[in-house]
PAVEX-682713 format. One record per residue: x, y, z of N, C-alpha, C in turn. Coordinates in steps of 0.05 Angstrom, whole numbers, plus 5000, padded with zeros to 4 digits. Atoms other than C-alpha are relative to their C-alpha. Example, Ala and Ser with C-alpha at 12.3 -4.5 7.8 and 13.67 -1.06 7.14 Angstrom:
BEGIN
501849765000524649105156501850245000
498449764999527349795143498550225014
END
This chain:
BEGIN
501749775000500050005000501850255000
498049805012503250674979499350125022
500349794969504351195039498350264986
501449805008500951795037501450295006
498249735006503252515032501450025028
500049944972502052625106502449755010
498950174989505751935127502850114991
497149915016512252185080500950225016
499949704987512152855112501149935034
499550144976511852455182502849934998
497350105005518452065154502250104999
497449705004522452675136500650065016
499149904967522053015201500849795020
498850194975522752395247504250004986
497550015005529252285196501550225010
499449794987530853055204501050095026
499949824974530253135280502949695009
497950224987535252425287503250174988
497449855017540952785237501150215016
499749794987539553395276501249975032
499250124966540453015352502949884994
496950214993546852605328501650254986
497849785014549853235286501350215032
499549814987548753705349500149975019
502150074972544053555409502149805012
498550264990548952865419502250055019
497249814980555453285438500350155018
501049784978552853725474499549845029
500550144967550253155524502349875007
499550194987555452765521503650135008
498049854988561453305534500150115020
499850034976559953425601500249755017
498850214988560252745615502649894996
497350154999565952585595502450175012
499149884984569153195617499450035032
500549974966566353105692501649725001
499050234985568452325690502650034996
498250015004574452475665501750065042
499249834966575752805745498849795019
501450124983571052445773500049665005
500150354994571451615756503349974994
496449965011579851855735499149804974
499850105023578651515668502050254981
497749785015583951875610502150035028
498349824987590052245651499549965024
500849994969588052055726501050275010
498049844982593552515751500550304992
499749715012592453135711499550165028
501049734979588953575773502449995023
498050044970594953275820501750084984
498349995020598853415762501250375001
501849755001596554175763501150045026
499749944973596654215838502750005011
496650094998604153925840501550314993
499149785018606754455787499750245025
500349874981602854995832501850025020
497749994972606554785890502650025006
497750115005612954685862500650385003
500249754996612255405849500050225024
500149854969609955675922502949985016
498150034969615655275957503250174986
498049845015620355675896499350275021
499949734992617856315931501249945033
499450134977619355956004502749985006
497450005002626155835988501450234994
498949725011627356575960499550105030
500149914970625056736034501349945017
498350154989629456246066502350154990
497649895016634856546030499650295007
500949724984632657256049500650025022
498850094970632757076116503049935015
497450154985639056686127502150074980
499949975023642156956070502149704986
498850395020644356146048498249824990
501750244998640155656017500849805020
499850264984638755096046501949704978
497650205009644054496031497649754990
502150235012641753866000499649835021
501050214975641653456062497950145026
501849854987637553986099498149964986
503250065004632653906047497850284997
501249854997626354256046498849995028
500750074975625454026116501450275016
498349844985629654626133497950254988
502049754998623255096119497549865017
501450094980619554656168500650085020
499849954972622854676227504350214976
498349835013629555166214503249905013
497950064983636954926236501550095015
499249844970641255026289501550204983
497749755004646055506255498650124975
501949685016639855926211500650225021
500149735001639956606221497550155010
503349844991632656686233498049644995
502050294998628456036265497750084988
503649945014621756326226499749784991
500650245006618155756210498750014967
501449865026615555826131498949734988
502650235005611955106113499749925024
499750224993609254666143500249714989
500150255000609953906144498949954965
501150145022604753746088500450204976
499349745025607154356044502549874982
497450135017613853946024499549764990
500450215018609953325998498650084983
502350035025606353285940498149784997
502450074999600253075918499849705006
500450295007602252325919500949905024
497950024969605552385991502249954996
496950104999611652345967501650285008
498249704990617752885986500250144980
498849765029619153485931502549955003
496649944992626153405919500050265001
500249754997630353895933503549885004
496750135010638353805900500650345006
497849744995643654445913502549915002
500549795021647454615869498049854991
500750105026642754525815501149824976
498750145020645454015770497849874974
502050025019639853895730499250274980
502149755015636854595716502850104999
498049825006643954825725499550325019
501149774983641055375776501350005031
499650084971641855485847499449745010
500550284999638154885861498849914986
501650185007633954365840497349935017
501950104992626654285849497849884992
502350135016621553785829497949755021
501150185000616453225829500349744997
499450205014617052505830498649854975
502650025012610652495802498149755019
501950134977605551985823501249705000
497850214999610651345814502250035018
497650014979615251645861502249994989
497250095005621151465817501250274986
499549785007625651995797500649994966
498450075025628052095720497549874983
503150265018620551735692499350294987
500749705015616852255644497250055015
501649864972611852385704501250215021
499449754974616252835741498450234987
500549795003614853435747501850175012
496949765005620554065738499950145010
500849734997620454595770503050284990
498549845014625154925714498949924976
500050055026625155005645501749744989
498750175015627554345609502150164978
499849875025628354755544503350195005
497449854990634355165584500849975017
497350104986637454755623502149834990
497650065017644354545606499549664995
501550295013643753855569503449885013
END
């Protein structure tokens, strides 16, 4: 039996409004999900926001150590550590206390290094991430220098 004008007309639009839901309407729903689970169930990149947060911090405890250094006018040695803006040593210059405790780990509980001289960045010191493996030298650290200009 042949369709009728009206039934055809019916056919077009149902076709129309599907073209129109998977062209547009589809992405739209399904890029908030995937951008929330992405954070939320860690599917993709788990460690991006610790990733993020690391960097950040790597940064603060750079201003920390410019204060330490202000203060006492010496960095702190590599076996002092960054533990020497925790509690301050016996022969600083000024006991001010400038982290605390959970300010020198990162996001993964692990310790920030913290090398002097710099032999990496080539700088005063060295400060980074182990990343979330803990191991040093993996392509999860995280720098707190430029790669791009430090001496190779």
């Amino acid at each position: 039996m042949p369709a009728s004008s009206q039934q055809k007309e019916i056919r077009r639009m149902i076709i129309g409004f599907t073209l129109v839901f998977l062209v547009f309407a589809f992405p739209l729903f399904l890029f908030p999900i995937v951008y929330v689970g992405e954070f939320v169930f860690g599917f993709g990149d788990e460690s991006h926001p610790k990733t993020e947060y690391a960097s950040t911090e790597i940064h603060y405890l750079k201003f920390k150590i410019f204060t330490y250094k202000m203060h006492n006018r010496v960095l702190p040695t590599t076996e002092q550590g960054l533990s020497a803006l925790v509690q301050a040593p016996e022969d600083a210059r000024s006991k001010r206390k400038l982290a605390d405790a959970y300010e020198i780990q990162d996001p993964w509980g692990h310790p920030y290094r913290y090398q002097r001289p710099g032999l990496k960045s080539g700088g005063d010191y060295d400060l980074w991430s182990a990343g979330y493996d803990g191991l040093d030298g993996t392509k999860d650290d995280i720098l707190g220098w430029d790669e791009e200009l430090a001496p190779q």
